[in-house]
N, C-alpha and C positions, 0 to 999 in steps of 0.2 A: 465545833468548827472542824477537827478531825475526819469526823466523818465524813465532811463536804468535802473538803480538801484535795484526801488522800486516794481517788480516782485518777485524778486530774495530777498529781504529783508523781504517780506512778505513769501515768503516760507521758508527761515531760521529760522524764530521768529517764525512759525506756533508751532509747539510743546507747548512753552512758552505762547501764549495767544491763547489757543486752542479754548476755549468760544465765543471771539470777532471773530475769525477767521471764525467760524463754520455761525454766524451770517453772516461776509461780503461774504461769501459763496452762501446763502441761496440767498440773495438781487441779488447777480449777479449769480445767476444761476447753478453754475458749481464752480469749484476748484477756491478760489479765486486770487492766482497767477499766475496763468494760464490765469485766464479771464483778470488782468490787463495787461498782457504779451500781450493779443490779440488786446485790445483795444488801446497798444499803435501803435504797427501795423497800424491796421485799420487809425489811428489818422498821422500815418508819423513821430512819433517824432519816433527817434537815437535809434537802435535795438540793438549797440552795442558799449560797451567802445573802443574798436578797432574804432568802427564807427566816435566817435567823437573825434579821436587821441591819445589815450593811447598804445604806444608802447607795444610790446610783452613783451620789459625789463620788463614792469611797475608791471606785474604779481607778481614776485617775491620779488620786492619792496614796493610794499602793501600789503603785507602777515602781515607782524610786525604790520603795524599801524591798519591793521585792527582788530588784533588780540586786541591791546591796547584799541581802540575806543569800541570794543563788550564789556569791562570790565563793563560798563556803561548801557550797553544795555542790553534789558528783557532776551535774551540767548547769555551769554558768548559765545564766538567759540575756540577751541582748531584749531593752527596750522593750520591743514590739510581741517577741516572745513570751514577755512576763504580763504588758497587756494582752492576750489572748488566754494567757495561762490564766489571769482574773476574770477574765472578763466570763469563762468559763465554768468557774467556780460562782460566779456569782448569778449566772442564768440555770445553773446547774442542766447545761445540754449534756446527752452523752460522750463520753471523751473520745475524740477520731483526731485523724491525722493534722488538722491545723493544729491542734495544742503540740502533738509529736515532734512536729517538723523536719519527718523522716518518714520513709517510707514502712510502712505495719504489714509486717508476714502474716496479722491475725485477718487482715481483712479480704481475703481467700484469694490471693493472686488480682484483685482488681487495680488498674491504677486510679489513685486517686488524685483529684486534683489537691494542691495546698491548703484551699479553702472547698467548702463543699459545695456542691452545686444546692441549689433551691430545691432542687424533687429531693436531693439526699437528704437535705436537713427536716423537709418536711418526711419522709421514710420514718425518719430515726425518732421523731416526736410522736408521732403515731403510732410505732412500733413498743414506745415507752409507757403508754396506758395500757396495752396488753396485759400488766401488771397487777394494773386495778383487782381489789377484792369486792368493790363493787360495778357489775357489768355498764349498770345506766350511766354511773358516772364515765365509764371508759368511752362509751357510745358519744356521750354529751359533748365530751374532750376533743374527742376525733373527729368531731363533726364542727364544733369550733374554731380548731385549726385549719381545718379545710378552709373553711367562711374566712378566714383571716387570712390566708394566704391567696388564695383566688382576690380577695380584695387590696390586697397591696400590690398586686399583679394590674388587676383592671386600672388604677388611680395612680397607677406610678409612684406613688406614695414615696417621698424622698426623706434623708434623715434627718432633718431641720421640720417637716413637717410631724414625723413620728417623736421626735423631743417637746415637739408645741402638744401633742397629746399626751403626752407622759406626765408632762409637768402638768394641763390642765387637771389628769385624774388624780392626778399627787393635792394641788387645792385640794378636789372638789373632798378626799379623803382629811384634807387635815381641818375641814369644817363640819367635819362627823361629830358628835359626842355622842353619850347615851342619852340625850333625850332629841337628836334632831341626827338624820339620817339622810345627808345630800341624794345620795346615791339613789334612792328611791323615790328624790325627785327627779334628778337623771333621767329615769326611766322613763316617767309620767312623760318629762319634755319630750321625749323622745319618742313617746307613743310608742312603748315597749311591752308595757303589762298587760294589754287591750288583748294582748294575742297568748298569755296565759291560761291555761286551762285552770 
């Protein structure tokens, strides 16, 4: 859980140990949360509290404690702060300035807004498969995202409708076992595998 963490902890605190921060910057090159963010990548360790089994519940359940555990810490987090700060840990995006909630000298004189616009979010997902050691799967990814973002665009897709898809793929997964495979009925209904090579 360390590994997931500890990108997202270091750009939270960045304001508060702005000095030391500026230092582990300089040492690694580039925005220091960012480059840990990269290097775990690069490394294989767990991209995402999602990744390592923290339920979607879990979001909203560690709001409070996180809130209580930051009293102790170099920057207190208000509420909204420390959902962002989880909510980010647990999509594992890369760490920018909504988790900060200050403005970042690392991201080259740009103003950023609070939250990120839809092109930057999608930039920074796409820019995150570059990493890939395998090409096709990078290609696969990039072109995924794409499809998924142009389609929440077209359908205005709201977040009450995106919760009703979550949760139906959340069933259609906890009716898997190892002898019956929903999901590849999924596909069937959905006249998906017809266009397999």
């Amino acid at each position: 859980m360390n590994a997931v963490v500890l990108p997202y902890a270091l750009a939270v605190n960045r304001p508060a140990i702005a000095e030391s921060y500026d230092r582990l910057s300089q040492v690694m090159g580039g925005d220091a949360a960012r480059a840990v963010y990269l290097l775990a990548r690069r490394t294989g360790s767990p991209r995402s509290l999602a990744e390592i089994g923290m339920p979607f519940e879990g979001i909203e359940r560690a709001v409070p404690l996180v809130v209580e555990s930051s009293r102790q810490n170099v920057r207190p987090l208000t509420e909204e702060q420390a959902r962002r700060f989880i909510q980010a840990c647990y999509y594992g995006a890369p760490p920018n300035d909504s988790i900060l909630g200050a403005p970042n000298p690392y991201t080259k004189g740009k103003k950023m807004s609070p939250i990120m616009s839809t092109d930057q979010h999608l930039a920074e997902v796409q820019e995150s498969f570059s990493a890939s050691t395998d090409p096709r799967l990078g290609e696969i990814m990039r072109s995924l995202v794409t499809h998924l973002h142009s389609f929440v665009v077209e359908t205005g897709l709201t977040r009450e409708e995106w919760m009703a898809g979550i949760q139906f793929l959340t069933s259609t997964g906890h009716m898997c076992d190892d002898n019956r495979q929903e999901f590849i009925l999924l596909s069937d209904t959905l006249a998906f595998r017809c266009w397999l090579r």
